[in-house]
C-alpha positions as CSV (number, residue, x, y, z in Angstrom):
1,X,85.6,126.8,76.7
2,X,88.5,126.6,73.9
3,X,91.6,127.4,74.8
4,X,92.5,129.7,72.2
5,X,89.8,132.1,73.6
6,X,92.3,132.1,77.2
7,X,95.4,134.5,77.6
8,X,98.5,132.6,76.8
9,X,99.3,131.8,80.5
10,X,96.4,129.7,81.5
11,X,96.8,127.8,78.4
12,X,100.4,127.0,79.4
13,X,99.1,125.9,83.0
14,X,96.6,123.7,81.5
15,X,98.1,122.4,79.3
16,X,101.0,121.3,81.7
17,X,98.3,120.2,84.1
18,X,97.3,118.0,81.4
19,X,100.4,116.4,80.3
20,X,101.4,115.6,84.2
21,X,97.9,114.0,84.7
22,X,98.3,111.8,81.3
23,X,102.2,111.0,82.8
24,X,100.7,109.9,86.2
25,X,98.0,107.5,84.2
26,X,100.1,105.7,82.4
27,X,102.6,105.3,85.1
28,X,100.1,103.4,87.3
29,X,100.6,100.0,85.5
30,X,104.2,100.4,85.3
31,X,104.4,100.9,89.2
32,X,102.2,98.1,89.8
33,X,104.3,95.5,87.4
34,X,107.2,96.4,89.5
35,X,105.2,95.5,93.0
36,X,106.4,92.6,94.4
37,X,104.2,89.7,94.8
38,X,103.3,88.5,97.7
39,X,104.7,84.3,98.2
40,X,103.7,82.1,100.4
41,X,107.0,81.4,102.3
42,X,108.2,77.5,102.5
43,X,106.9,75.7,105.5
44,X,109.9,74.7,107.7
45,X,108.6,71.0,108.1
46,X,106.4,69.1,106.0
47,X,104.8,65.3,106.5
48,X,104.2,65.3,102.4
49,X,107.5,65.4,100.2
50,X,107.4,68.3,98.5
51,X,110.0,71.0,97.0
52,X,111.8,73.9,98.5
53,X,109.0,76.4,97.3
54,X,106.8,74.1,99.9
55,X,108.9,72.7,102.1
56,X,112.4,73.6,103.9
57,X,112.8,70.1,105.7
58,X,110.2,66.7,104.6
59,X,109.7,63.5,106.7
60,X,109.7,59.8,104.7
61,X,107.7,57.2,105.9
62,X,108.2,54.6,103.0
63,X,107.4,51.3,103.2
64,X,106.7,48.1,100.8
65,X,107.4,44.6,99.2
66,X,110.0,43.5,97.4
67,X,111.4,40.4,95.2
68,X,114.2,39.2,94.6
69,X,115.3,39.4,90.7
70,X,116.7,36.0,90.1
71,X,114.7,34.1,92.8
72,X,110.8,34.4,92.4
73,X,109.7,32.5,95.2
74,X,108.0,33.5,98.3
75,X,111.1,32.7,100.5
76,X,113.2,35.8,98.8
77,X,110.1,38.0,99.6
78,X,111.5,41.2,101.3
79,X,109.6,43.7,103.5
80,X,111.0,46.9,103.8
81,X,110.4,49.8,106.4
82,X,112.8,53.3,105.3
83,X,111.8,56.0,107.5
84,X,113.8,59.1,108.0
85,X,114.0,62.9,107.0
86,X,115.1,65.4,104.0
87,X,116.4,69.1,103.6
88,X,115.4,70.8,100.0
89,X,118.7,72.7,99.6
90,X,117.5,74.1,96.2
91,X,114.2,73.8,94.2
92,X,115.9,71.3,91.8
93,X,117.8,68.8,95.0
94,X,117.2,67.3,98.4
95,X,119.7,65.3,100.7
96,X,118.9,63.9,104.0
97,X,118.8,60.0,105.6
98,X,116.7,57.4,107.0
99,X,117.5,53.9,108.6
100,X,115.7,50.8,107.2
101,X,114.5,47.5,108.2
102,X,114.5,44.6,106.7
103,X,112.3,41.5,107.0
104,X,112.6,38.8,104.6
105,X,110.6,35.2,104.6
106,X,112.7,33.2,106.5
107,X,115.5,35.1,107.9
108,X,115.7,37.1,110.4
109,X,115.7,41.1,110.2
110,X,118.4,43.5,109.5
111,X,118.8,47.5,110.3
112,X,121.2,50.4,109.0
113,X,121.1,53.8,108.3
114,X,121.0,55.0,105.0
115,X,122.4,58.4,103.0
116,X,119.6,59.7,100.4
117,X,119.8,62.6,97.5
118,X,116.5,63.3,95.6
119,X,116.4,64.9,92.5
120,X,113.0,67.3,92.1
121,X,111.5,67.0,88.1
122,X,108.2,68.2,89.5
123,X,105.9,69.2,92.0
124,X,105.1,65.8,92.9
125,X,108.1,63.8,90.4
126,X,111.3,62.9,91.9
127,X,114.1,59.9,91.8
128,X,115.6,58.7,94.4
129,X,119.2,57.9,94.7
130,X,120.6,56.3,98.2
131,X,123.5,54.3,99.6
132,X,123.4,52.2,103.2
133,X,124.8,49.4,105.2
134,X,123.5,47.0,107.9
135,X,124.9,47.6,111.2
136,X,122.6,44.1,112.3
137,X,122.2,41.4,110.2
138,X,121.1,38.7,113.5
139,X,121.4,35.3,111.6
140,X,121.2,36.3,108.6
141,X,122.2,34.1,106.0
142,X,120.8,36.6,103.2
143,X,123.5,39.4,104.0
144,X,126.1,40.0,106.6
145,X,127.8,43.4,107.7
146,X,130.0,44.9,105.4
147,X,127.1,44.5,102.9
148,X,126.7,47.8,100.6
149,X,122.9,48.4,99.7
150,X,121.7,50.7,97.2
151,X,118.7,52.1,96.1
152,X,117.1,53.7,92.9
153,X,113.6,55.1,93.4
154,X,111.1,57.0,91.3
155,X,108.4,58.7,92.8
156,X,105.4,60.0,90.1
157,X,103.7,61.0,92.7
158,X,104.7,61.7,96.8
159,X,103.0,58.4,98.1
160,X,104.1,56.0,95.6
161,X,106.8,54.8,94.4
162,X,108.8,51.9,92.0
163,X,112.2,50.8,92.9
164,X,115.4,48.7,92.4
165,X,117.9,48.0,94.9
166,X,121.0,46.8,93.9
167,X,123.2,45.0,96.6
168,X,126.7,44.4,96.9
169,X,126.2,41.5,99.8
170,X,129.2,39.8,101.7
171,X,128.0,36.1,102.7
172,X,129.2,33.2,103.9
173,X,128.8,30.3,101.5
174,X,129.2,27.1,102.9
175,X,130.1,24.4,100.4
176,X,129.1,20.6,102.3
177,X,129.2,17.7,101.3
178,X,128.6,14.3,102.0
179,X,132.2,14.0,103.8
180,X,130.8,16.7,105.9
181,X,130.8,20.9,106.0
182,X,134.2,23.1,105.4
183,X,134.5,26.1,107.4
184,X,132.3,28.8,105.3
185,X,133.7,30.8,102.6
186,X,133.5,34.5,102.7
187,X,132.4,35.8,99.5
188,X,130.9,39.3,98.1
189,X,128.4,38.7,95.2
190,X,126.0,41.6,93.4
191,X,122.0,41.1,94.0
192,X,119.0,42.9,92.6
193,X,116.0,43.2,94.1
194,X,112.8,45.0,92.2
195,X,109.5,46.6,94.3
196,X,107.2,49.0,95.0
197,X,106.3,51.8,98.2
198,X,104.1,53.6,99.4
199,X,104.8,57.0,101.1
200,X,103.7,59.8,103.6
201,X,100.1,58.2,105.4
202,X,99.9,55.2,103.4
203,X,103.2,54.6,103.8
204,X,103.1,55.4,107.4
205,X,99.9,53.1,107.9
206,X,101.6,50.0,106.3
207,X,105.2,50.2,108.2
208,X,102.9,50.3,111.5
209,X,100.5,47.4,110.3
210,X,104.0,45.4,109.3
211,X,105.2,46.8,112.9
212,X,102.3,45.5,114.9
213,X,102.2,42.1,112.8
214,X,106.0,41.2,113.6
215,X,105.6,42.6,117.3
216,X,103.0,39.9,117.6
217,X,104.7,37.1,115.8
218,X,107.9,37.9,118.0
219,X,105.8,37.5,121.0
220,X,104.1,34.4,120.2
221,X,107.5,32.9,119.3
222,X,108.7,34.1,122.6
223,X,105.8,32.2,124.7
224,X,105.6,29.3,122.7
225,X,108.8,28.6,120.6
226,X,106.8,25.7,119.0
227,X,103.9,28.0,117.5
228,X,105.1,29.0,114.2
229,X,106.9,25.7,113.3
């Protein structure tokens, strides 16, 4: 049918039918750009480190070996155990805290809360920035309380990680001789200590291992003093 063969009327009506159809067409894509998407909201607590588009709040469970910078030998061998939590405030930053504990090759251990910020690059990329202090030292020779421990981390991935820890350690130095031994001197000297950890189940795995191993040693000690001599 043409439409010049209709009276004028109906060709008005069509062809306003015609224009509001062609409107309501086009206006189907515009509509759906403007739906929201649907997001997978954050989980409030994660065992795996990841960032606030994951994860509100994200347990550590690091653990690892460490050496001494200036003193490669296997009596400045350090074991550490840093367990503790995080809150993502933003996609970009994290702050939470953890307490440590330290076993080193010949000395006894030491323990002390830590402060922690973590700086997201990544999904899985972060650094590590912390600050602690031992609140038990035992008879530590290494480090006494007072000490100031620090602690710059980067993590390519969430269960892996390389690390320095620079120390600000207060000591006391005893200076003998063959007249005999002073009373010590109380002095504060920088340290540096270089590693690696592992995080989240193979972190977790290896601070119980270490766990079990000293609980052992500590007993044996205990029921025969003379054992481990």
């Amino acid at each position: 049918m043409c439409l010049a063969t209709l009276p004028a009327y109906r060709r008005v009506m069509m062809r306003r039918i015609a224009l509001c159809t062609t409107a309501m067409v086009c206006s189907v894509p515009a509509v759906a750009a403007q739906e929201p998407v649907a997001v997978r909201p954050a989980d409030e607590l994660c065992f795996r480190a990841q960032p606030r588009a994951e994860c509100r709040v994200f347990f550590l469970t690091n653990s690892g070996p460490y050496i001494q910078l200036d003193a490669f030998n296997f009596d400045q061998i350090r074991f550490a155990i840093d367990w503790g939590a995080m809150v993502n405030l933003s996609s970009k930053d994290a702050v939470g805290g953890s307490w440590f504990v330290f076993g080193q090759s010949g000395d006894n251990f030491s323990t002390g809360p830590v402060l922690r910020w973590r700086r997201w690059f990544g999904p899985t990329q972060s650094l590590d920035i912390a600050v602690g202090t031992p609140i038990f030292t035992g008879d530590s020779e290494s480090f006494d309380l007072g000490s100031v421990l620090g602690l710059v981390k980067y993590n390519p991935v969430h269960w892996i990680s390389v690390a320095a820890r620079p120390e600000l350690v207060r000591s006391n130095v005893h200076n003998c001789t063959e007249a005999g031994c002073p009373p010590p001197v109380r002095r504060t000297r920088p340290r540096l200590y270089l590693g690696s950890e592992l995080g989240g189940m193979p972190g977790l795995g290896l601070g119980v291992a270490a766990g079990i191993t000293v609980g052992v040693a500590v007993i044996l000690i205990f029921l025969d003093p003379d054992c481990c001599n």
